[in-house]
C-alpha positions in Angstrom: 0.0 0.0 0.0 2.7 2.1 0.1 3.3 1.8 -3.6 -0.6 2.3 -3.9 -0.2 5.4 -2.1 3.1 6.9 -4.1 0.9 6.0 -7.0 -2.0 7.7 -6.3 -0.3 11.1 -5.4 2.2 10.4 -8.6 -0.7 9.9 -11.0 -2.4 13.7 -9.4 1.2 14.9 -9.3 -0.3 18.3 -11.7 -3.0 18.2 -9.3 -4.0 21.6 -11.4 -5.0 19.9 -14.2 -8.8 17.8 -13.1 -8.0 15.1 -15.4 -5.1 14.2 -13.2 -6.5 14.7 -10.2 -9.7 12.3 -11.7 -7.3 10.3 -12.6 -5.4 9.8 -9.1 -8.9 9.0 -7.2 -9.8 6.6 -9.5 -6.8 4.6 -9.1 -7.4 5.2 -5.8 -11.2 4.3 -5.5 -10.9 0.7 -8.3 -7.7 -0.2 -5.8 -9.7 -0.3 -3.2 -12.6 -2.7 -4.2 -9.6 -5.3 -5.2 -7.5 -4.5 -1.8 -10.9 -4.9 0.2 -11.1 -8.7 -1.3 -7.1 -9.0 -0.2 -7.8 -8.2 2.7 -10.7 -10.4 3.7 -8.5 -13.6 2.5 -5.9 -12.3 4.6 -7.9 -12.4 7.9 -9.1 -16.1 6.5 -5.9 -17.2 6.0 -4.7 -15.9 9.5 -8.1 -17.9 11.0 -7.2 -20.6 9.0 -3.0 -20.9 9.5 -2.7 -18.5 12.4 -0.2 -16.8 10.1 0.3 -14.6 7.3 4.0 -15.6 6.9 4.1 -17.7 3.5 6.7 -20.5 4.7 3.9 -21.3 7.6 1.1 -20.9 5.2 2.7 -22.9 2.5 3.6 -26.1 5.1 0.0 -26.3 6.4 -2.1 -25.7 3.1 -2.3 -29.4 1.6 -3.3 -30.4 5.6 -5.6 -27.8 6.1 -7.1 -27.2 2.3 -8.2 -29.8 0.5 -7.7 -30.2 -3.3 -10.3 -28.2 -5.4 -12.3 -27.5 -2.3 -14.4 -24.7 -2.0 -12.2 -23.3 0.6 -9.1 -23.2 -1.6 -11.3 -21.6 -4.6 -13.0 -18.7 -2.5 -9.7 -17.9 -0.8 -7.7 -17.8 -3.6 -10.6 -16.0 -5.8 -10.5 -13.7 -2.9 -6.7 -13.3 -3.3 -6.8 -12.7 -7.1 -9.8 -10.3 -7.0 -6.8 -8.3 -4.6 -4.5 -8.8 -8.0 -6.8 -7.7 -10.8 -7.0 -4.4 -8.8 -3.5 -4.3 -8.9 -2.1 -5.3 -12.2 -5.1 -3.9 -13.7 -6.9 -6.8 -15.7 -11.0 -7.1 -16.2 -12.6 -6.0 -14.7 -10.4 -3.5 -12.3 -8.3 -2.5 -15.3 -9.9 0.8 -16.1 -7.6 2.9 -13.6 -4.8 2.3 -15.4 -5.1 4.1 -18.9 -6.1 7.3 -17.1 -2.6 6.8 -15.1 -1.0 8.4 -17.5 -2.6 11.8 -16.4 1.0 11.4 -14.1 4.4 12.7 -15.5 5.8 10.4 -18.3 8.8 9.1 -15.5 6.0 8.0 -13.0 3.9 6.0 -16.1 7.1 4.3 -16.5 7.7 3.3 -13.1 3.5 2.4 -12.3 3.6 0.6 -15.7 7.0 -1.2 -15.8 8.0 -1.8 -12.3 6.3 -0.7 -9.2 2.3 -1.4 -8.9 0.6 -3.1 -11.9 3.6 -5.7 -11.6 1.9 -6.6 -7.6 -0.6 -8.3 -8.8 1.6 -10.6 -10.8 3.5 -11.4 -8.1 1.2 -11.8 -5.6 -0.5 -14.9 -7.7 3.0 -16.4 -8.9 4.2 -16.3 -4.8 1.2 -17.9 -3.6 2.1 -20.8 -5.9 1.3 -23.6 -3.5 -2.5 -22.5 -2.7 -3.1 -21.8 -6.1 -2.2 -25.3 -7.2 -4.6 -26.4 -4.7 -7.7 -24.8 -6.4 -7.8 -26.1 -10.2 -11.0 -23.6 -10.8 -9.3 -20.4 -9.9 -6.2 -21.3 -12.0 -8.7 -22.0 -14.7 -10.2 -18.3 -14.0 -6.9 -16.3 -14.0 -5.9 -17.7 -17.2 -9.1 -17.1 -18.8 -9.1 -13.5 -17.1 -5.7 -12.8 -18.6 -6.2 -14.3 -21.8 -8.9 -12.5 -22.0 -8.0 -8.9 -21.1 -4.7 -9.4 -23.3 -7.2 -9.3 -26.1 -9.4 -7.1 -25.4 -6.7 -4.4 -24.2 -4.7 -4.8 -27.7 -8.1 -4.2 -29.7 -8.6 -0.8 -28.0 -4.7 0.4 -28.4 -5.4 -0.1 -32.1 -7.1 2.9 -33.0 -6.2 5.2 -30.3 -4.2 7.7 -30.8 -2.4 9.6 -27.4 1.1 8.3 -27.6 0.6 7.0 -23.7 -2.4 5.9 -23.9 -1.5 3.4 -26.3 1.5 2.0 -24.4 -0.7 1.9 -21.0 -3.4 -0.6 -22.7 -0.4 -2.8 -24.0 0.7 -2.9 -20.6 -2.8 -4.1 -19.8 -2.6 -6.6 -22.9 1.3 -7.4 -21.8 -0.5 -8.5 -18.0 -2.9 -10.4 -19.2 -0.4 -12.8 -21.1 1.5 -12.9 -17.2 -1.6 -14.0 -16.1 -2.4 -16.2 -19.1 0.7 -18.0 -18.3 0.2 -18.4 -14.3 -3.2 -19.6 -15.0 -1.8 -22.4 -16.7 1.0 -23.3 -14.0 3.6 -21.4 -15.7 5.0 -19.5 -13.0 8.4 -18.8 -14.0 7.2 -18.5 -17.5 4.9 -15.7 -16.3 7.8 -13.9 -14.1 10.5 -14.4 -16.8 7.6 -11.7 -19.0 7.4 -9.8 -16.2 11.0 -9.3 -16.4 11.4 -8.7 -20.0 8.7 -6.8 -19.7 9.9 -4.3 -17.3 13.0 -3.4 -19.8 10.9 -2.6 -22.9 7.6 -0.6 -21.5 10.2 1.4 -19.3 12.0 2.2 -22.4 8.5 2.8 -24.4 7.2 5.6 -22.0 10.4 7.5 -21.5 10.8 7.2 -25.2 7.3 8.5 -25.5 8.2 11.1 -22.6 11.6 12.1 -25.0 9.1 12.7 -27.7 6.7 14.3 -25.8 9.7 16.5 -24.8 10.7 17.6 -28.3 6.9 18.4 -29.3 6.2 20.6 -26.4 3.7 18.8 -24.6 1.7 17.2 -27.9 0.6 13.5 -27.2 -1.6 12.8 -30.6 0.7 10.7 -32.8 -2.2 12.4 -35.8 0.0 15.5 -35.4 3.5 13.9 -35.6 5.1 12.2 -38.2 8.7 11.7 -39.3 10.4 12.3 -36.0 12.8 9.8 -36.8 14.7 12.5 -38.8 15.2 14.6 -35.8 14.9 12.4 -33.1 17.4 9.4 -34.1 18.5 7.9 -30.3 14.9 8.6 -29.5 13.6 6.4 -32.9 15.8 3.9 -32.5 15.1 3.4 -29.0 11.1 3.5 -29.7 11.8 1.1 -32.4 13.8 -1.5 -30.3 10.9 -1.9 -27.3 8.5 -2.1 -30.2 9.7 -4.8 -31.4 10.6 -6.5 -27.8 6.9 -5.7 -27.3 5.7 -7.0 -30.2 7.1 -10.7 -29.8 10.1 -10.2 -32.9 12.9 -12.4 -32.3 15.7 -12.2 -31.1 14.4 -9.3 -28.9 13.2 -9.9 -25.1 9.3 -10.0 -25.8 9.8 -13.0 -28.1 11.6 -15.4 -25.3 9.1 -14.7 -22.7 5.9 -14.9 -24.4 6.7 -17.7 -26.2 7.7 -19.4 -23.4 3.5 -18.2 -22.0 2.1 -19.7 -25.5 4.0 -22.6 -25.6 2.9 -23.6 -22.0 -0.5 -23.0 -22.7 -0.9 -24.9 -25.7 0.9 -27.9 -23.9 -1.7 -27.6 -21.1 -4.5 -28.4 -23.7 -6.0 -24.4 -24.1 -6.5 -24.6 -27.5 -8.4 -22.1 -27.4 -6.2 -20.0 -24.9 -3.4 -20.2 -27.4 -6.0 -18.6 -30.6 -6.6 -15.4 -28.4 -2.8 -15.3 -27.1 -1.6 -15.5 -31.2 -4.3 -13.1 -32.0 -3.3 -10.7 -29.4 0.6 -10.9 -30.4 -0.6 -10.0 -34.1 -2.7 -7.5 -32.5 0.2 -6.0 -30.4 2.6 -5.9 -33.5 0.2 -4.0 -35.7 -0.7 -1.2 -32.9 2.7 -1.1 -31.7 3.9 -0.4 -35.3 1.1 1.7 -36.2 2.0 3.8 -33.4 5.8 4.1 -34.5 5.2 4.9 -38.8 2.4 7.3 -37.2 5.0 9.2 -34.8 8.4 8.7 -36.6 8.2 7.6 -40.6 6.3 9.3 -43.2 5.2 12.7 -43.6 5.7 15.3 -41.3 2.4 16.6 -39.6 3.9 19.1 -37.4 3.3 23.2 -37.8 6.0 25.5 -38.4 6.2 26.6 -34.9 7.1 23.2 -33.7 8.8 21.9 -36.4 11.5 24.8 -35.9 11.6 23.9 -32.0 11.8 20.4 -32.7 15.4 18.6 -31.0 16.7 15.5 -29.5 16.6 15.3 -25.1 19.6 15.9 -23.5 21.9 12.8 -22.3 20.3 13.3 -19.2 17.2 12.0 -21.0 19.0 9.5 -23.7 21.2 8.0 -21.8 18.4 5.6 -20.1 16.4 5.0 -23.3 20.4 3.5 -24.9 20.4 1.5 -21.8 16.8 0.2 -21.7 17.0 -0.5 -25.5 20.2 -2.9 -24.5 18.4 -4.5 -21.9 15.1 -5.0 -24.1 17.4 -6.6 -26.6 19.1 -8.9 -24.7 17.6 -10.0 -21.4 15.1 -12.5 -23.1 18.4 -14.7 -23.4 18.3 -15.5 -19.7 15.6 -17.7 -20.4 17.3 -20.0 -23.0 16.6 -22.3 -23.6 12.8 -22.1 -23.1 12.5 -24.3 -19.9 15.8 -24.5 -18.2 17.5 -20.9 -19.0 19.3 -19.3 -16.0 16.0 -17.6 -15.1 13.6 -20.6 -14.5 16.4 -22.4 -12.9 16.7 -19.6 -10.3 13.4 -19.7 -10.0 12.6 -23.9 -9.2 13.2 -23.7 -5.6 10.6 -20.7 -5.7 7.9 -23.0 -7.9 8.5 -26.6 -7.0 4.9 -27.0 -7.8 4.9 -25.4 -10.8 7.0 -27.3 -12.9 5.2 -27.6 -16.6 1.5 -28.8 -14.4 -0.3 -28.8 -17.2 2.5 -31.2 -19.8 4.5 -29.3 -22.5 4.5 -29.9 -26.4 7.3 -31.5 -28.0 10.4 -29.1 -28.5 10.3 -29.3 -32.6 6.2 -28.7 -32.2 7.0 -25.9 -29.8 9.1 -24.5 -32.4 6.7 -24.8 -34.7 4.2 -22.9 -32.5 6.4 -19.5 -32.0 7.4 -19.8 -36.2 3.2 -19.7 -36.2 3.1 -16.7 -33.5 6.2 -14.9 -34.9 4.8 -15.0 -38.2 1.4 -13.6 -37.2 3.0 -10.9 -35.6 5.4 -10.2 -38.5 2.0 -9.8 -40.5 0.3 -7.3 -38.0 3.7 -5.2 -38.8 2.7 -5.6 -42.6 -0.4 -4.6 -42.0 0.5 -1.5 -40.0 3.4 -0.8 -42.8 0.2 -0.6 -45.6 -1.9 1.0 -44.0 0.1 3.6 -41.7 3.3 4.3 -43.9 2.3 3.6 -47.5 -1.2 4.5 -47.4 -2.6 6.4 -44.5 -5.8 7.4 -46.2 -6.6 3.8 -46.7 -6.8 3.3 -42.8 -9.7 6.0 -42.3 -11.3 4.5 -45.0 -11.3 1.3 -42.8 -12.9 3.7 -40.0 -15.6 4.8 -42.3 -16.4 1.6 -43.7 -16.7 -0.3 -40.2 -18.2 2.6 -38.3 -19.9 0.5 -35.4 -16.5 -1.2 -34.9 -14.0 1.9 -34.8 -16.8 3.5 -32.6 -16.9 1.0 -30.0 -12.8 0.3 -29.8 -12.6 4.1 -29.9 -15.0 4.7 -26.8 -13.2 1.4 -25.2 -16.3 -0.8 -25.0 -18.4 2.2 -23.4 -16.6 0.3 -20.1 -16.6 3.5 -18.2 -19.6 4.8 -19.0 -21.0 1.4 -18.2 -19.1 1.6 -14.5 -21.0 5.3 -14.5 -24.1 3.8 -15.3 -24.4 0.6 -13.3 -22.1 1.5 -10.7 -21.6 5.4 -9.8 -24.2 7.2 -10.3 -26.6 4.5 -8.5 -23.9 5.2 -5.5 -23.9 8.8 -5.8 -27.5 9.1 -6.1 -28.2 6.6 -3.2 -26.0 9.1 -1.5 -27.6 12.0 -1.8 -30.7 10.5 -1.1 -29.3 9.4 2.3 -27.9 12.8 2.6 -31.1 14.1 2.5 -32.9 12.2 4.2 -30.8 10.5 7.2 -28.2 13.2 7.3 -30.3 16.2 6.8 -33.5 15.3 9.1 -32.1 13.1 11.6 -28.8 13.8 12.3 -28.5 17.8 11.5 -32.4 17.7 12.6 -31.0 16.5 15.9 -28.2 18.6 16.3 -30.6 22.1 15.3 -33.1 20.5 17.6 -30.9 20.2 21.0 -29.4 24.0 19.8 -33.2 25.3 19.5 -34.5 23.5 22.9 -31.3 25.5 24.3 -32.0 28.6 22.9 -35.2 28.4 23.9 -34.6 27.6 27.1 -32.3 30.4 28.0 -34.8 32.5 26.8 -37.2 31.5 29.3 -34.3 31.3 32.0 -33.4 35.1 30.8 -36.6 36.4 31.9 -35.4 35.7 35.6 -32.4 38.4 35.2 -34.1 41.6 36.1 -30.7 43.1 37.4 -33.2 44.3 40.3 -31.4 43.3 43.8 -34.6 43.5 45.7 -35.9 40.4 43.2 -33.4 38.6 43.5 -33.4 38.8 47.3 -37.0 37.5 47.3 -35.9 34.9 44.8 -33.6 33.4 47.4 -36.0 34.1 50.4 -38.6 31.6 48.4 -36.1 29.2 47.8 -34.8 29.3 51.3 -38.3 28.4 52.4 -39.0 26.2 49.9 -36.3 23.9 50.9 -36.8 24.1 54.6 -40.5 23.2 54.2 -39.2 19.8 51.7 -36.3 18.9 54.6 -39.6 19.4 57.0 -42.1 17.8 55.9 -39.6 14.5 54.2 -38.5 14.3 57.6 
């Protein structure tokens, strides 16, 4: 919670602007309904173990928790509920493309490193409960399947440079999931990992190019940057293709190792909506770089004669991210026994390839499959972004209801606004009103008027005459003789 907390004032860090502020209490409020969940498992697991400590946890689980028992599945639902808030996946996910309201360093932290990576963790540490309830594992790789797709179908037509990177670090989460779902632990952390190298180096590329343009974040109103912004282009180029799955970049080891683990557990249909969404994630990640660095200039002349590389201050990180995102995949090879997931077996001794594996020249086969899909989402976006821009908007026209809905994401929020706000907000001010107004200011105005009233009527004694107040205290004298009198 304290990274929750650093995140919240981070993301409201121009707390003059109210879409950053919004932005910083909704992160707030949607972490929250999944931290509420975390903590009710918490207090089970400390009535059930008498511990929160995970070695004492762990030791007593198979005793106390039977296999695929309810007890297992709520507790660990109640546990991954806690995550979804976290690392941001259906249906607590919608906090995190407004996170970007926060300077371009912070989205790069929240997004690569710090909070949405909790979650992650969180399942992948708890290992041995998980692998006690079969049902949830079956949920959190459907939920990250899932939300991988449906977060790369919104990036592809949006067009704010950061709001395209923070729905593929949605889409990048959901394959984590995907692959912890289906007992892949070290598979799912080894993409974590890989992961945190190119998005870091995707937002403060975005933040260099943000930089040069003076605050403009709609790649519509960029264009051949690459001239003028080389170290920055390069950089951008080299995380979009670790994101986008391209061998022999960092992106391609990791998820591959996710697909190939799903397909050996027998997802079938797991492994479609993975493929789809690495074709998905090379043809927005690639629309979003000929958009922003190849082609035409869309810049004015004011900008255009300001525009200039960051300092080395700036460039330096991006040269050292870009290394990183080109090389770390190769601590995971080979797929199944690299450096990474052999530091990793004495963390998941449970986890070791649950669900079977494919045969190595099959598994092979597979990524050729993936990488090739993704190879033609970058075709796609070179035809349609580079060669022939025009040809995309007639796309838009000719499939209005579909651009419409990926462009207003779903109508999720307004859905959440709908079903769930202003049904609280309304209940609220009914209670207001009602409770709060009548009964408890009602009460609190009535004791002040009984009071004032009172002293009013007590006031009338004051005459400021002696002689009254004389014969005041001569009645009262006799008053309480006669009462000790006649009670005697």
């Amino acid at each position: 919670e304290g990274v929750g907390l650093c995140s919240y004032l981070l993301i409201g860090f121009w707390f003059d602007r109210p879409a950053a502020a919004s932005a910083g209490t909704k992160a707030f409020l949607v972490n929250r309904i999944g931290d509420g969940a975390m903590v009710v498992g918490m207090i089970w697991m400390i009535l059930l173990f008498g511990s929160l400590d995970f070695q004492t946890v762990f030791a007593e689980a198979p005793t106390l928790l039977a296999y695929g028992s309810i007890t297992a599945l709520l507790l660990t639902l109640l546990l991954f509920v806690g995550a979804t808030g976290k690392s941001a996946q259906l249906p607590l996910y919608v906090w995190l493309p407004d996170a970007m309201e926060g300077p371009t360093p912070v989205s790069a932290l929240i997004h690569a490193a710090t909070m949405v990576t909790a979650g992650v963790y969180l399942v992948a540490r708890s290992a041995p409960l998980f692998q006690l309830a079969p049902v949830t594992l079956e949920i959190v790789a459907w939920v990250g399947g899932l939300t991988a797709l449906y977060a790369a179908s919104i990036a592809l037509v949006q067009t704010d440079i950061k709001r395209i990177i923070a729905y593929s670090t949605i889409s990048q989460l959901g394959y984590m999931f995907l692959g912890l779902g289906v007992g892949a632990y070290a598979a799912g952390i080894f993409h974590l990992m890989t992961h945190a190298f190119f998005k870091a180096l995707l937002f403060l590329s975005a933040g260099s190019v943000i930089h040069a343009l003076a605050g403009e974040q709609d790649i519509r109103k960029m264009g051949g940057l690459r001239k003028s912004l080389r170290v920055t282009a390069t950089s951008f180029l080299v995380g979009a293709l670790a994101n986008a799955g391209i061998v022999p970049f960092a992106g391609f080891w990791s998820k591959d190792e996710i697909l190939a683990a799903v397909y050996g557990s027998g997802h079938r249909l797991l492994w479609v909506i993975g493929a789809m969404t690495a074709a998905g994630t090379a043809l927005y990640m690639f629309r979003l770089y000929f958009l922003a660095f190849e082609g035409k200039s869309r810049l004015d002349a004011h900008t255009l004669s300001h525009l200039h590389e960051a300092p080395w201050s700036m460039r330096l990180p991006l040269v050292l991210l870009a290394l990183g995102s080109a090389t770390v995949g190769f601590v995971g090879v080979p797929p199944g026994s690299g450096l990474l997931q052999r530091f990793l077996d004495s963390v998941f001794p449970v986890a070791a390839h649950e669900g079977g594996s494919a045969p190595p020249l099959f598994e092979i086969l597979l990524a050729i499959v993936v990488l090739v899909m993704a190879v033609g989402g970058i075709a796609i976006a070179f035809r349609y972004c580079l060669l022939n821009p025009e040809r995309s908007e007639a796309l838009a026209r000719q499939y209005p209801t579909l651009y419409r809905t990926l462009l207003h994401k779903y109508w999720v929020d307004e859905l959440y606004d709908k079903v769930v706000i202003h049904p609280i907000v309304t209940s609220a001010r009914a209670v207001s009103e009602s409770f709060d107004t009548r009964i408890v200011d009602g009460s609190v105005n009535g004791i002040a008027m009984l009071t004032t009233r009172a002293g009013s009527l007590l006031r009338r004694l004051h005459t400021g005459h002696v002689s009254a107040y004389i014969l005041s205290i001569l009645i009262g004298a006799v008053a309480l003789l006669g009462y000790l009198a006649f009670s005697g």
